[in-house]
C-alpha positions as CSV (number, residue, x, y, z in Angstrom):
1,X,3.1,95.5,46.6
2,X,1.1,98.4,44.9
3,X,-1.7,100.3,45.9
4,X,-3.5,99.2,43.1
5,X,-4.0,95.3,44.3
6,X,-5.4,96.9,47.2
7,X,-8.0,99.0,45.4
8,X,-10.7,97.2,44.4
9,X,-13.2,99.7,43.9
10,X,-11.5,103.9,43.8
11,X,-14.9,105.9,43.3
12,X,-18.8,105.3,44.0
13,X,-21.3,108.0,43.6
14,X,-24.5,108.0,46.1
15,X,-22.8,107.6,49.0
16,X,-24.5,109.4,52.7
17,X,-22.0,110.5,55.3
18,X,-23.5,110.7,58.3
19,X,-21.2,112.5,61.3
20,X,-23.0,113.2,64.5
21,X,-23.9,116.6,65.7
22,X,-23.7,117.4,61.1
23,X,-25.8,117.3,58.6
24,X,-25.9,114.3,56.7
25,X,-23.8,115.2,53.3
26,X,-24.9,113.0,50.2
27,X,-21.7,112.8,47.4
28,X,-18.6,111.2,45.9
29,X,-16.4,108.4,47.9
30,X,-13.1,108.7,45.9
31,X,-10.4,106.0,47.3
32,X,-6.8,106.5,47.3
33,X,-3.7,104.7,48.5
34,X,-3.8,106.6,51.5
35,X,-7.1,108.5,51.9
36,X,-11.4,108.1,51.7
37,X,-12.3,111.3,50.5
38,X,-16.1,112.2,50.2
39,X,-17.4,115.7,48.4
40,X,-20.3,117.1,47.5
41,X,-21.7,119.5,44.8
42,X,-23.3,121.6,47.2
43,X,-21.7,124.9,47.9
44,X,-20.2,125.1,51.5
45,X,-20.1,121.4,52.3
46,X,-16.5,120.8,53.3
47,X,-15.0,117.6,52.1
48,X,-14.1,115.0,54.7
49,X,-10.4,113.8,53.9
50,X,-9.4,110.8,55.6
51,X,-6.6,108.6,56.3
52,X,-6.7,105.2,56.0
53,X,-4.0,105.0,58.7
54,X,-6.7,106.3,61.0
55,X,-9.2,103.8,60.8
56,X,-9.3,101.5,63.9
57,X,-12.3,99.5,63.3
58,X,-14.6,99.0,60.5
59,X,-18.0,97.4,60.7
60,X,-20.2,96.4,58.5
61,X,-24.1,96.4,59.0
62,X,-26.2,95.1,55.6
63,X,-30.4,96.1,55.0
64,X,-32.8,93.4,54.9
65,X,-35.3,95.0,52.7
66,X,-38.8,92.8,51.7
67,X,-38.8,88.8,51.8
68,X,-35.0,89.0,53.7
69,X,-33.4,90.2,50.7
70,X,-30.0,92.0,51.4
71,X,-29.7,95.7,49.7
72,X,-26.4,97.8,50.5
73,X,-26.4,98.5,53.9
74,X,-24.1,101.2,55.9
75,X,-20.5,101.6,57.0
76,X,-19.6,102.1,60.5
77,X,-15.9,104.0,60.6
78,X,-14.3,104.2,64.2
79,X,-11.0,106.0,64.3
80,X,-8.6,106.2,66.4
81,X,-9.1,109.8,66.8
82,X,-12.2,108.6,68.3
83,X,-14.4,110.1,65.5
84,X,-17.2,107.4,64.1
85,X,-18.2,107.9,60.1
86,X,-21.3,105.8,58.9
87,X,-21.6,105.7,54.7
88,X,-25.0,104.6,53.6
89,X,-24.3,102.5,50.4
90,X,-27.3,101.3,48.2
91,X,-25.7,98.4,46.4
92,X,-24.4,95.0,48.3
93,X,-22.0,94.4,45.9
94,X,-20.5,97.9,46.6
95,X,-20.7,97.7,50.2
96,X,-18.3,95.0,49.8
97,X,-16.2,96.2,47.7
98,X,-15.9,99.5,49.6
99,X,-15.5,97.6,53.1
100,X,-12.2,95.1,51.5
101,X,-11.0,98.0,50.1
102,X,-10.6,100.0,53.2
103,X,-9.6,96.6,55.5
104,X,-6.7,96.3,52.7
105,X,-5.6,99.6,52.7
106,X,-5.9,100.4,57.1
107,X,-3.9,97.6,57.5
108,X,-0.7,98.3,55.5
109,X,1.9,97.8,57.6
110,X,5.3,98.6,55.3
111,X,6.3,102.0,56.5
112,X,7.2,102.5,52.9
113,X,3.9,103.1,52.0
114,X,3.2,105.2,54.8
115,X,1.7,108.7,54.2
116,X,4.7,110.8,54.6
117,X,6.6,109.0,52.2
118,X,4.0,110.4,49.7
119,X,3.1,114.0,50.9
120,X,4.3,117.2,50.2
121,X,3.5,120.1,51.4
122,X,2.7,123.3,49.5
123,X,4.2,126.0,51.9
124,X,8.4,127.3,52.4
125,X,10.3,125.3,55.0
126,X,11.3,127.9,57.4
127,X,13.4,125.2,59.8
128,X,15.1,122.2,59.6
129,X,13.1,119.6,61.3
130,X,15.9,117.1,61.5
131,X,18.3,119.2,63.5
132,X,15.7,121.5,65.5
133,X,15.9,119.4,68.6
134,X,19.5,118.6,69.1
135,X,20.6,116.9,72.5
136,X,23.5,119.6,72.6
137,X,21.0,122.5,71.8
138,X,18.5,121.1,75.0
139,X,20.8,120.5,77.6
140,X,23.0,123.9,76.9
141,X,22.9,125.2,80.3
142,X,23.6,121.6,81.7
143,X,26.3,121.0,80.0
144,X,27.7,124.4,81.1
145,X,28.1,123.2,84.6
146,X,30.8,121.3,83.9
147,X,29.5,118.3,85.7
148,X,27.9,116.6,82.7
149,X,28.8,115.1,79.3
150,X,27.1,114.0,76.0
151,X,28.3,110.7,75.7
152,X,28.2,108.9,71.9
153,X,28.4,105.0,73.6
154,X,25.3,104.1,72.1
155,X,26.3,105.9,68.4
156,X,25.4,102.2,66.7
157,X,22.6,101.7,69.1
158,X,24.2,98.4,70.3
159,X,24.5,99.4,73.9
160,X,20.7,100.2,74.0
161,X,18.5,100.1,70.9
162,X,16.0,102.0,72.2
163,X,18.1,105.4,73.4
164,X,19.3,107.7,70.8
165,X,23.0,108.2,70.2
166,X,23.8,110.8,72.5
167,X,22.9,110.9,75.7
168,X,24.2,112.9,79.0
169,X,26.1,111.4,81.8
170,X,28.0,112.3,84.8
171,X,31.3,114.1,83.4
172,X,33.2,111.8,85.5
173,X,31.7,108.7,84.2
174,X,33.5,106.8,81.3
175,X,32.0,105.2,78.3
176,X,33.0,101.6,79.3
177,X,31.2,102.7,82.6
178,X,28.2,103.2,81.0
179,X,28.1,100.1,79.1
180,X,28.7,97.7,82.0
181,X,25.9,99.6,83.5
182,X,23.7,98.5,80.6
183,X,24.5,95.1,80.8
184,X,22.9,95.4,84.5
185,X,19.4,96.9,83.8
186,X,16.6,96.1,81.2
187,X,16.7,96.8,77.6
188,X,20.1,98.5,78.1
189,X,18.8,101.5,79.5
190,X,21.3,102.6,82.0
191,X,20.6,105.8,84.0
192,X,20.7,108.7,81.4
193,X,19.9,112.3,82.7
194,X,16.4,113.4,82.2
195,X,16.1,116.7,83.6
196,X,18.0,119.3,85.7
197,X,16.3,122.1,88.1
198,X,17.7,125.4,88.7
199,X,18.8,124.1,92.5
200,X,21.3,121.9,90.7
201,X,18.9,119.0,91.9
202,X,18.4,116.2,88.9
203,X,16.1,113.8,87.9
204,X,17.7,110.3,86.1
205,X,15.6,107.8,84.4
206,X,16.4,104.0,83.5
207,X,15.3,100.6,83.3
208,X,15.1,98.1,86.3
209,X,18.4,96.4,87.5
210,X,18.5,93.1,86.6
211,X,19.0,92.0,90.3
212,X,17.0,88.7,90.1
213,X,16.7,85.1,92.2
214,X,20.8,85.7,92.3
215,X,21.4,89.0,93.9
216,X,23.6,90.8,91.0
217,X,25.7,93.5,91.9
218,X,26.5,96.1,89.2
219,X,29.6,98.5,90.8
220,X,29.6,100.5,87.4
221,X,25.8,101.1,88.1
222,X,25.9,102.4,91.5
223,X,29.0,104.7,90.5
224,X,26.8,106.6,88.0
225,X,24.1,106.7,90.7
226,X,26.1,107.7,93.5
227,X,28.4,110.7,91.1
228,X,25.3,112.7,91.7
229,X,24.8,112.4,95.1
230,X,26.3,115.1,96.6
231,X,27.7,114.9,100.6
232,X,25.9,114.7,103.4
233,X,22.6,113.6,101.6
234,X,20.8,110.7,99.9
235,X,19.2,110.4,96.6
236,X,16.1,109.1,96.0
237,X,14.7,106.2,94.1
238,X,11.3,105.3,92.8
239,X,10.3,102.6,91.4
240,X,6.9,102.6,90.0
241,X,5.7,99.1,90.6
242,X,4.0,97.3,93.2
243,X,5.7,94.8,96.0
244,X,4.1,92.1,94.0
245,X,5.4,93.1,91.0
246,X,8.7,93.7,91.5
247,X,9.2,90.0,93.0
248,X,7.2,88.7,90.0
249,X,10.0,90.5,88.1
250,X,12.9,89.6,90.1
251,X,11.9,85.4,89.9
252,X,12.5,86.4,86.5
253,X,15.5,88.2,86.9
254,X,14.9,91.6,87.0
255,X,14.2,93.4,90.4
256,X,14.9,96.4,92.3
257,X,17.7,97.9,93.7
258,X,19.5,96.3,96.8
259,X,19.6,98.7,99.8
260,X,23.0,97.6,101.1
261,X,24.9,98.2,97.8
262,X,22.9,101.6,96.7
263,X,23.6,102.9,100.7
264,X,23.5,106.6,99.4
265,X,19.9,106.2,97.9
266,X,16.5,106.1,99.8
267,X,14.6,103.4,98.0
268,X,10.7,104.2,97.6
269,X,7.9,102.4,95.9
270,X,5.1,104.1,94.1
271,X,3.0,101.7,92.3
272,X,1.9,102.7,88.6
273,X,1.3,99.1,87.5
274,X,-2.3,100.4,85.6
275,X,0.0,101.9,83.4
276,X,2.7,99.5,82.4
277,X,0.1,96.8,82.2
278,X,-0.7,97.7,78.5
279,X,-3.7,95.3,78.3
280,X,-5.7,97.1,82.3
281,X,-4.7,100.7,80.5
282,X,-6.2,99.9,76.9
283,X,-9.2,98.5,78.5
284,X,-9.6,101.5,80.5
285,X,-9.6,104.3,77.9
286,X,-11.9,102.0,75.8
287,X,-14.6,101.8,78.4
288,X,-13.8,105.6,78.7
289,X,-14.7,106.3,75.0
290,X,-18.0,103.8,75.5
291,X,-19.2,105.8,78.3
292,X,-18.8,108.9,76.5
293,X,-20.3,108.0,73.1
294,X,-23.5,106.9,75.3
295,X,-26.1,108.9,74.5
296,X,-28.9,107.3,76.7
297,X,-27.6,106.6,79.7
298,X,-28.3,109.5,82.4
299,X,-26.0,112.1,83.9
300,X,-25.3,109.5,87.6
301,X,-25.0,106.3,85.6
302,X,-22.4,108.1,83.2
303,X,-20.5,109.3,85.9
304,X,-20.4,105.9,87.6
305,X,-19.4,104.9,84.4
306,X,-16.9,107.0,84.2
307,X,-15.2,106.2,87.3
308,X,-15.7,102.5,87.2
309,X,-13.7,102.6,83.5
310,X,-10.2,103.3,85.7
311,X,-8.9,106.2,83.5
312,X,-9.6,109.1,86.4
313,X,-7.7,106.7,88.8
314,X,-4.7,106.3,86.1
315,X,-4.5,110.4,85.8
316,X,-4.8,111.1,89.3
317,X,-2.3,108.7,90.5
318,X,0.5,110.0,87.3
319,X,-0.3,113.5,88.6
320,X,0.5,112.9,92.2
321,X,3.4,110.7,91.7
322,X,5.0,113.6,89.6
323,X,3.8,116.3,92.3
324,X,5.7,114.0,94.8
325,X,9.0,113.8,92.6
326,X,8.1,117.2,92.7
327,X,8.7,118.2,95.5
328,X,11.5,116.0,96.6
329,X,13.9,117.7,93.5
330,X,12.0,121.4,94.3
331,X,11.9,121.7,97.8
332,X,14.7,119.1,99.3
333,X,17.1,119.5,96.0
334,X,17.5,115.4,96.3
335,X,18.2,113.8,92.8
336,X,15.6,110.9,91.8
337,X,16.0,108.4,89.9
338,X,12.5,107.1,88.3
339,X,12.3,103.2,86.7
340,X,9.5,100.7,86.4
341,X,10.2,97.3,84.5
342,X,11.4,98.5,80.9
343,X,11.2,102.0,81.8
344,X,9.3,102.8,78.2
345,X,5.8,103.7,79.7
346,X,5.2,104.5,83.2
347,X,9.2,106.3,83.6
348,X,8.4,108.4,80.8
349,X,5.2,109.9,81.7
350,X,6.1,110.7,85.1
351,X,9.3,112.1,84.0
352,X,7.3,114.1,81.4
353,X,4.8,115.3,83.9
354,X,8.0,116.3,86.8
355,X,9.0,118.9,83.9
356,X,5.9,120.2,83.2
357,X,5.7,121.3,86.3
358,X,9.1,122.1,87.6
359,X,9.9,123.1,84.1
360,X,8.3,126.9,82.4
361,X,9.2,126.3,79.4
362,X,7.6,123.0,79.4
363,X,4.7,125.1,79.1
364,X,5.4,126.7,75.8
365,X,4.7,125.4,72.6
366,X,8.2,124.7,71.6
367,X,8.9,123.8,75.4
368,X,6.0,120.8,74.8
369,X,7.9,120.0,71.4
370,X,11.0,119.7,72.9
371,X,9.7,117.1,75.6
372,X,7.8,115.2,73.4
373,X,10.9,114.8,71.2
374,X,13.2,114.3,74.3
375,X,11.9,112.7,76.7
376,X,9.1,110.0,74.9
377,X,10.8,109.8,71.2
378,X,14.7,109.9,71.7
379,X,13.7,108.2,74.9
380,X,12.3,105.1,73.0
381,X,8.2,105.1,73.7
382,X,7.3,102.4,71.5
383,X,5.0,104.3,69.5
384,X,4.6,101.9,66.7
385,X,3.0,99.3,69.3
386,X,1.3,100.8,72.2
387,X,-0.4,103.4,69.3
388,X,-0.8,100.4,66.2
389,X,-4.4,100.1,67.5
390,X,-6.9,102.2,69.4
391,X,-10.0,101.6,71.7
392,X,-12.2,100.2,68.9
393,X,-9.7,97.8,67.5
394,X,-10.3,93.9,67.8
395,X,-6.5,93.7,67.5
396,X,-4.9,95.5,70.4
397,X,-1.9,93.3,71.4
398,X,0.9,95.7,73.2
399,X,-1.5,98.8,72.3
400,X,-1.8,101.4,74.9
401,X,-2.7,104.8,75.3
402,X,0.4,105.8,77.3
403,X,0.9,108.9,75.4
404,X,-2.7,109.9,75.6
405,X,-2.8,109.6,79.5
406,X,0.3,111.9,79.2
407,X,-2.0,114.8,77.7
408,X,-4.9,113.9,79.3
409,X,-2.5,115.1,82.3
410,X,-1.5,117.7,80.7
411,X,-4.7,118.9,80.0
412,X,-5.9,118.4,84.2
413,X,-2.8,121.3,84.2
414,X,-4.5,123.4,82.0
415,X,-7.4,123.3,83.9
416,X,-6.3,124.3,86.7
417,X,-3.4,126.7,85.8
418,X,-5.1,128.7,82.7
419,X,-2.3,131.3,82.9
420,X,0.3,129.1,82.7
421,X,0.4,127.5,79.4
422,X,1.1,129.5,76.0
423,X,-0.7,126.1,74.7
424,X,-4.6,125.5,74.9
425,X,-6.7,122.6,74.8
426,X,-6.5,122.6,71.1
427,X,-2.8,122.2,70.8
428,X,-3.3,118.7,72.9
429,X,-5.6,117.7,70.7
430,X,-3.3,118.1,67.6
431,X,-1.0,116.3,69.3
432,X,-3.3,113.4,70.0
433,X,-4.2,113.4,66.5
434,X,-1.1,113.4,64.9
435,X,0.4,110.7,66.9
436,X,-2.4,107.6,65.4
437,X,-2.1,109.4,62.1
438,X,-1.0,111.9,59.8
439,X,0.6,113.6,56.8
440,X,4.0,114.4,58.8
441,X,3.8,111.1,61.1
442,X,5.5,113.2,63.9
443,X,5.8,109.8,66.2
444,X,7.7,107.8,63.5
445,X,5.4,105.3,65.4
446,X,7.0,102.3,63.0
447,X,10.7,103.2,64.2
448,X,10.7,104.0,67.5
449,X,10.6,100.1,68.4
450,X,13.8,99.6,67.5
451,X,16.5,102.0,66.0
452,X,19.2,100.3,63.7
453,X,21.4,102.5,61.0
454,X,19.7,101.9,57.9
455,X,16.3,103.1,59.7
456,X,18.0,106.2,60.9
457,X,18.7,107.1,57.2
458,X,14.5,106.4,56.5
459,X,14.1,108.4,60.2
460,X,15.7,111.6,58.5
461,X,14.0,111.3,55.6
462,X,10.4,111.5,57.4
463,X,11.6,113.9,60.0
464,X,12.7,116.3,56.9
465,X,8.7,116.4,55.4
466,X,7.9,116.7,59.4
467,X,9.5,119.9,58.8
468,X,6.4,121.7,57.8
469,X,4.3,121.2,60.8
470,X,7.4,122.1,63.6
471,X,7.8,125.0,61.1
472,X,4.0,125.9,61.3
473,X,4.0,125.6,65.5
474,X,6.9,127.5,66.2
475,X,6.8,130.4,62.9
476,X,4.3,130.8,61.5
477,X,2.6,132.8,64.0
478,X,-1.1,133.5,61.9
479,X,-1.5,130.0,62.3
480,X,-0.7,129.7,66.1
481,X,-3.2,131.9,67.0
482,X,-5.9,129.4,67.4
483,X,-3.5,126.9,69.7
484,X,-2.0,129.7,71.6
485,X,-3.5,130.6,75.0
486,X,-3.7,134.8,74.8
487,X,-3.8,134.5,78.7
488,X,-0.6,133.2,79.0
489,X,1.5,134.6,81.4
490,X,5.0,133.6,81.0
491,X,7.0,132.6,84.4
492,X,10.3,131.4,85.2
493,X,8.7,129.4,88.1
């Protein structure tokens, strides 16, 4: 397929952007395979460059002029960055033409086409973006403790799809260990170390066991558990599911851990269901972004509103279920392990959110990189589902914001530890932008749904023009100046 099938109409002249809290700009609409651009003649108007990737929603409203007759009309643009465009268009049969065009073009899904196959950028690589985050290069001082291992069972991805091919392990614990474990919990995601605290106390991450209506007993799985729990104490377990949903899962044959055959672990639940329900959590950051786009409604209704959409409850209960885990690893140097049902949404964030605050450099720039890369990429987050769609879309099957909650947590951090963070507000936001959309496609949303060979070859190639933007963040130090916090004060606590 080519981009120019898609095209049906590439420039129109007379178009009105209209942008709240702007000045309405009247120009140019030039359409390419991968971008609406608009420009004006006027001096200091700044073009508005966008992706079509970005577009989440388009709607189209037509002007009855005299005796019903139908004259252009306008273009309303939601994205999933949460911006809304309207173009004013004079002509019907433009409006048309303009609205099939950018249908055809936001819903390309061959990653082929995708932007980053097409851009380059015009400044030096001063890193390489493939090998900058390098399991061996992130667990350094774990593996210098001689009790862990990078272990290359999954090096095909057939033991789990979804993990990368290295992954850390118990020392002690063979390969063929590991993959009878994976045949005992969901997706193949065995217990693979997720972080290790300066008390020697770890945190493990996994999918559920596949315990089911049977009772299954996995001995290779409860040796990996019990290798890190050391004499005289017991590990700890969460799983982040309700009562009710774990038996729903276990009819099916998944489950929980059995008490009698993992003795050596305390078995806790701390239900997160809000968030592994894809459909509850979409539906609450959409009536989030409809309460905030509400201009009439007063200041008590909007924060009724507010409450009522569910999203404050989903970021208050992450944040003190990963204080709790907290504490546990800091102050009672227990090992947890953390698993919901696939252990792709819910496991991740809380992980993620344990070493931001157990972790300082977490809190750095590159720290944040590093996580995002470890612990929600090479960990699997299906990016190219749960972030396909956003809260305007009318198709929002498997879509959730699971990665947005994650900053939104981050941010409640920021807020509360200023001094903490060599990142501001700002930097989150990039983040968030760049995950629906952009020139570098940082998330490889497409391929982290499933990793096979030939897509690792297409994963490098994306991850080498991602080179620029890692480059930017962690060199180019002019251009941090507006994402790092000058208040930072680094700590080793």
């Amino acid at each position: 397929m080519e981009f120019i099938e898609l095209i049906l109409i590439n420039k129109l002249d007379g178009v009105i952007l209209k942008y709240p809290h702007h000045d309405n700009v009247d120009g140019t609409v030039c359409i390419t395979g991968h971008h609406l651009i608009l420009s004006s003649r006027k001096e200091g108007v700044r073009e508005l460059w966008l992706l079509h990737k970005n577009i989440d929603s388009i709607e189209k409203k037509e002007t009855k002029v005299g005796g019903g007759i139908i004259q252009g009309g306008s273009l309303f643009l939601k994205c999933k960055d949460l911006r809304i465009f309207q173009l004013d268009i004079c002509s019907t049969t433009e409006l048309n033409l303009v609205a099939q065009t950018l249908e055809n073009l936001s819903s390309i899904q061959d990653p082929i086409l995708f932007y980053p196959f097409f851009y380059r950028h015009m400044h030096p690589i001063m890193e390489n973006g493939y090998t900058l985050y390098s399991v061996e290069g992130e667990f350094t001082k774990v593996l210098a403790t001689e009790e862990w291992r990078i272990s290359r069972v999954n090096q095909h991805y057939t033991v789990c799809p979804a993990y990368p091919k290295g992954v850390v392990v118990p020392k002690v614990i063979d390969d063929e260990t590991l993959a009878a474990a994976a045949t005992f919990r969901q997706g193949g995601r065995f217990p693979v170390l997720s972080y290790r605290h300066n008390n020697g106390a770890v945190l493990l991450r996994a999918g559920q066991p596949l315990y089911g209506p049977k009772h299954r007993r996995c001995r290779p799985d409860e040796a990996i558990l019990n290798t890190v729990v050391s004499a005289g104490m017991k590990g700890i377990i969460y799983d982040l599911r309700s009562s009710n949903a774990i038996l729903q899962q276990q009819n099916k044959g998944g489950g929980s851990e059995s008490a009698a055959n993992y003795s050596q672990w305390k078995i806790y639940n701390r239900s997160m269901d809000e968030v592994d329900n894809q459909q509850q959590l979409l539906e609450s950051f959409s009536k989030l972004i409809e309460a905030c786009v509400d201009r009439e409604i007063s200041s008590d209704k909007w924060l009724s509103k507010l409450e009522s959409s569910g999203w404050p409850e989903a970021v208050r209960n992450s944040l003190h279920t990963a204080c709790i885990i907290a504490q546990h690893i800091h102050q009672k140097a227990e090992p947890v392990l953390i698993h919901g049902t696939r252990g792709e949404d819910a496991t991740l964030l809380v992980c993620s959110l344990v070493q931001i605050i157990l972790n300082p450099d977490c809190r750095t720039i590159r720290g944040l990189q590093a996580l995002i890369e470890r612990d929600w990429l090479q960990a699997g987050h299906p990016f190219g589902t749960r972030l396909r769609s956003g809260p305007y879309s009318a198709s929002q099957a498997r879509s959730a914001p699971t990665f947005p909650l994650f900053l939104d947590c981050v941010r409640q951090f920021l807020e509360q530890f200023p001094c903490s963070f060599e990142y501001r507000q700002c930097f989150l936001v990039t983040l968030f932008e760049h995950a629906y959309s952009s020139q570098f496609e940082l998330y490889l949303r497409w391929l982290a749904d499933q990793r096979t060979e030939e897509r690792e070859e297409q994963y490098k190639i994306i991850r080498t023009r991602e080179q620029h933007l890692r480059a930017q963040a962690l060199q180019l130090r002019r251009e941090l100046l507006d994402l790092a916090n000058q208040y930072y004060a680094p700590s080793n606590k």
